[in-house]
C-alpha positions in Angstrom: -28.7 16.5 -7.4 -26.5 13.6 -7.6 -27.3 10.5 -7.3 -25.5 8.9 -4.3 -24.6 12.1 -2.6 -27.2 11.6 -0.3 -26.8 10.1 3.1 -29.3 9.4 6.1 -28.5 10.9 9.3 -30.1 9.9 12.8 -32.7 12.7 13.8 -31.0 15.5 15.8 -27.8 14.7 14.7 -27.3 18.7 13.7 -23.1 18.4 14.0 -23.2 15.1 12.5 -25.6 16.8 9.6 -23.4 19.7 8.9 -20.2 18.0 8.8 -21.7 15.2 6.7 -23.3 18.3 4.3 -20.0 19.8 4.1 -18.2 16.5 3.0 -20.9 16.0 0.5 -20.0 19.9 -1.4 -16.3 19.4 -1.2 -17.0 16.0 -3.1 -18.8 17.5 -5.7 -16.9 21.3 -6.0 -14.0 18.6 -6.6 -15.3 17.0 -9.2 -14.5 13.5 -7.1 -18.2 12.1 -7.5 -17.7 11.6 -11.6 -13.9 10.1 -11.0 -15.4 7.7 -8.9 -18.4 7.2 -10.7 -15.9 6.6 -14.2 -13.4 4.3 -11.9 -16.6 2.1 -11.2 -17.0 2.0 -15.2 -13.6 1.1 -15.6 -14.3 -1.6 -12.8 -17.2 -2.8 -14.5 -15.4 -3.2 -17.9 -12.9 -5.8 -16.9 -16.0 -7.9 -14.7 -14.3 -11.5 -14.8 -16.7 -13.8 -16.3 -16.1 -16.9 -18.1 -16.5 -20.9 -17.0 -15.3 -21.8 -13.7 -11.8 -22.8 -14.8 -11.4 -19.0 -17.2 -12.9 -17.0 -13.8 -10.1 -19.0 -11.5 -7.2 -18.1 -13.9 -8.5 -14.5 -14.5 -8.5 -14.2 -10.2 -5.0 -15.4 -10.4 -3.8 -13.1 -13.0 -5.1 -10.4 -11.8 -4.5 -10.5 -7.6 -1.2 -12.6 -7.8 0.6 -9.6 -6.4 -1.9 -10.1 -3.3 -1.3 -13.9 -2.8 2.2 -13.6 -2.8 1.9 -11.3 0.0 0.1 -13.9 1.3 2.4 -16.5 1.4 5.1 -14.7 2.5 3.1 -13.4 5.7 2.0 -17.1 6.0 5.6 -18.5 6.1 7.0 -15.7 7.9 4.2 -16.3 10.7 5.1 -20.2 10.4 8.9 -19.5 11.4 8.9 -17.2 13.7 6.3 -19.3 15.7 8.1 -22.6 15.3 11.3 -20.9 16.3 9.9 -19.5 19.1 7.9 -22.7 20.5 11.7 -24.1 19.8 13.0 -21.9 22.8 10.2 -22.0 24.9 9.7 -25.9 24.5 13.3 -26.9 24.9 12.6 -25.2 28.2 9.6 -26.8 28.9 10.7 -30.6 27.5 14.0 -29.4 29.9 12.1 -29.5 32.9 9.5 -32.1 32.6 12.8 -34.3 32.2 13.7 -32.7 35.8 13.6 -34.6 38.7 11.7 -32.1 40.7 8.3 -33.2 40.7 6.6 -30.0 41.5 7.7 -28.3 38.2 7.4 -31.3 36.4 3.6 -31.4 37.2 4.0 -27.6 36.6 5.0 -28.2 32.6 3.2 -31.1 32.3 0.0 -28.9 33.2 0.9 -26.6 30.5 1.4 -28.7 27.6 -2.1 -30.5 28.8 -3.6 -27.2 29.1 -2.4 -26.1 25.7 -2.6 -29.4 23.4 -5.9 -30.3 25.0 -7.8 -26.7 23.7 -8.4 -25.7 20.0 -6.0 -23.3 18.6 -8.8 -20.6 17.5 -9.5 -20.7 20.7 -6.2 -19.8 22.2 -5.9 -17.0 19.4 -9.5 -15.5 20.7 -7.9 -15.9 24.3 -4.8 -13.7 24.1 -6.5 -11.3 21.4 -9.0 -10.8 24.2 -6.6 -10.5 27.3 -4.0 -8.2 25.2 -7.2 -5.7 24.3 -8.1 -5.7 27.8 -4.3 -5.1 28.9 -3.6 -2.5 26.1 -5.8 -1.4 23.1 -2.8 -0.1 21.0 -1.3 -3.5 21.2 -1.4 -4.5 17.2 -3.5 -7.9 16.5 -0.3 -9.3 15.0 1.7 -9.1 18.1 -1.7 -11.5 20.3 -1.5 -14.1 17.5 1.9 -14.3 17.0 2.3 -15.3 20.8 -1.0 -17.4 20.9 0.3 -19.4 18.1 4.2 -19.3 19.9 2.5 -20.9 22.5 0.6 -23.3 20.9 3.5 -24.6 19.0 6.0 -24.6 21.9 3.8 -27.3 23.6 4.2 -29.5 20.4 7.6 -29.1 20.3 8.1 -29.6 24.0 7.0 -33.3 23.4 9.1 -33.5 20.1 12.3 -32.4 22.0 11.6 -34.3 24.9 10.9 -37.9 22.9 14.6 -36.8 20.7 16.2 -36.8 23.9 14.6 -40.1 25.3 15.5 -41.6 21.9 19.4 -41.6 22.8 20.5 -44.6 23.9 20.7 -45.0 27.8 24.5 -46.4 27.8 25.5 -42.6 26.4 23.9 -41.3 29.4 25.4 -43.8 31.8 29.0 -43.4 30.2 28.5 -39.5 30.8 28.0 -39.8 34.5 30.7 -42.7 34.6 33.0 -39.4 33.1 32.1 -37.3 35.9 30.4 -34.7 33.5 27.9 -32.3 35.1 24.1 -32.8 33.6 24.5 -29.3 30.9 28.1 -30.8 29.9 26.2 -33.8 29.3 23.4 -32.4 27.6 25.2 -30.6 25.4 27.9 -32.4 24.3 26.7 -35.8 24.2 22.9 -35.8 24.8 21.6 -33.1 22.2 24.2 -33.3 19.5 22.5 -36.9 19.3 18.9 -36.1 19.6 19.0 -33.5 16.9 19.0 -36.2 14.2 15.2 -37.3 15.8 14.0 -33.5 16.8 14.9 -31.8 13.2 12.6 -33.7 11.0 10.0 -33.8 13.7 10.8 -29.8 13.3 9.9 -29.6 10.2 6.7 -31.5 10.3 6.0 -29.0 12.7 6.8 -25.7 10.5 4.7 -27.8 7.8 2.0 -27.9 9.9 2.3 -24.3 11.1 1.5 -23.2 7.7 -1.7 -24.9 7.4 -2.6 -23.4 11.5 -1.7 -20.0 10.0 -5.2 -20.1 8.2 -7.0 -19.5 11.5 -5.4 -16.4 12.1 -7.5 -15.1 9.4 -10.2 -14.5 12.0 -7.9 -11.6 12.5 -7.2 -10.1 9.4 -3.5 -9.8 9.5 -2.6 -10.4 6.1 -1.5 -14.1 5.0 -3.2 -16.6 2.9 -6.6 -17.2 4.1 -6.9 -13.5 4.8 -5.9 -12.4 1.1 -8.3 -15.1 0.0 -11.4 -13.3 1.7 -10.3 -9.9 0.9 -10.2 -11.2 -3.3 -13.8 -12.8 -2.5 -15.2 -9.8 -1.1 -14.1 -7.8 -4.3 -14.8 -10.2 -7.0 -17.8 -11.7 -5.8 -16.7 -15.3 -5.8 -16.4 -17.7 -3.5 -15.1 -21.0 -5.0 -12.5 -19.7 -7.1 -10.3 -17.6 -4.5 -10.4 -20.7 -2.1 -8.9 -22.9 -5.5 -6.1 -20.7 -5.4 -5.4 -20.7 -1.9 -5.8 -24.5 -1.9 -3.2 -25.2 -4.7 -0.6 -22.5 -3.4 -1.0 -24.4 0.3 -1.2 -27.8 -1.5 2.3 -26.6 -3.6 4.1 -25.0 -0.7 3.3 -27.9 2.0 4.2 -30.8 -0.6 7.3 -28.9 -1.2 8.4 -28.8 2.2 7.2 -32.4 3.1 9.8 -33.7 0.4 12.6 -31.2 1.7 12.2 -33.1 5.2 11.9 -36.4 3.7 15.2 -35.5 2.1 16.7 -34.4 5.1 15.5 -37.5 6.6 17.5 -39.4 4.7 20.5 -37.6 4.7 20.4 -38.1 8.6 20.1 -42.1 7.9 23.3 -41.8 5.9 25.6 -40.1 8.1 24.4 -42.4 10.5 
């Protein structure tokens, strides 16, 4: 017989036993057993070996494809949350502004609520109450929203401090004008505290990208994820999580200069 066509079934199993018999023919009428057994060969043949620096290049060669992938689910999954959190915080920074005091408290409680627990946490919290509301929902939809949510109580306070940030005598010349509160807002108020919110935006996206890593709890595809997936079929630990480190290290040093830039710009046209 062939070695690894056997398989241990629980005692009384008999329909688990037939099936798992039956499996076990086709396989070997097929011919499959020796086309996996050569693909293992093949497998073996290009083991990476080498020094720590040779093993880390050969990774990177040879699963690029994968952490490219990566990246681009990793800044994909940064945008769409930071936009998001941008809609759902102007809201929230909107109201705490209010004079009502009821909802005030109200948004006030929720950025408390969500600044003041881990974000892994939030992510096991809406994986868990989206299971329990629908199994077919996909894992990607509960992070996405867990880590909407997170960010939009960031960006709450950022939008709300860009709006404090405008001078007090545009607000009183506003009202002297006889301009309703959204006129005022949106003519005079935001087109002012944009110059303070957008690079406080991009810190934010910046460090979305890093917060993405926890999602690979979830296995949903971007960096950290790729980076277990390569560890698992190379055996190696250290020289996945090199890779991953530079390409964050790269992409977030990239971006941090592209807002410092922006930055500047702003202090010009000022």
């Amino acid at each position: 017989d062939y070695m690894g066509t056997r398989v241990g079934i629980p005692k009384g199993e008999i329909a688990l036993l037939n099936k798992t018999n039956e499996i076990i023919q086709q396989v070997r009428d097929k011919g499959l057993y020796e086309e996996w057994y050569q693909a293992a060969v093949n497998y073996d043949k290009q083991k990476i070996e080498g020094n720590f620096l040779q093993r880390t290049w050969k990774i990177a060669v040879r699963y690029w494809p994968m952490f490219l992938e990566g990246l681009g689910m990793t800044l994909g999954l940064a945008f769409v949350t930071v936009l998001g959190g941008t809609l759902i915080g102007t809201a929230f920074a909107l109201i705490k502004l209010s004079k009502n005091r009821f909802i005030q408290l109200l948004s006030s409680a929720y950025i408390e609520a969500i600044r003041g627990t881990p974000l892994l946490l939030q992510l096991w919290l809406f994986v868990s109450i989206f299971a329990a509301i629908n199994s077919d929902i996909p894992m990607l939809v509960s992070v996405i929203v867990a880590l909407i949510i997170n960010s939009s109580a960031y960006v709450a306070e950022i939008i709300r401090g860009g709006i404090l940030s405008v001078d007090k005598g545009q607000w009183e010349a506003a009202k002297s004008l006889g301009m309703s509160n959204q006129h005022m807002m949106v003519k005079i108020i935001f087109p002012q505290a944009i110059k303070s919110i957008l690079p406080s935006l991009g810190n934010e996206f910046i460090m979305m990208v890093k917060e993405t890593s926890l999602a690979s709890s979830f296995y949903i595809g971007e960096l950290m994820s790729v980076n277990n997936i390569v560890k698992t079929a190379t055996y190696f630990s250290l020289e996945p999580l090199t890779i991953a480190a530079i390409i964050y290290l790269i992409v977030t040093y990239s971006l941090s200069k592209l807002v410092k830039y922006m930055e500047r710009r702003m202090r010009v046209s000022d």
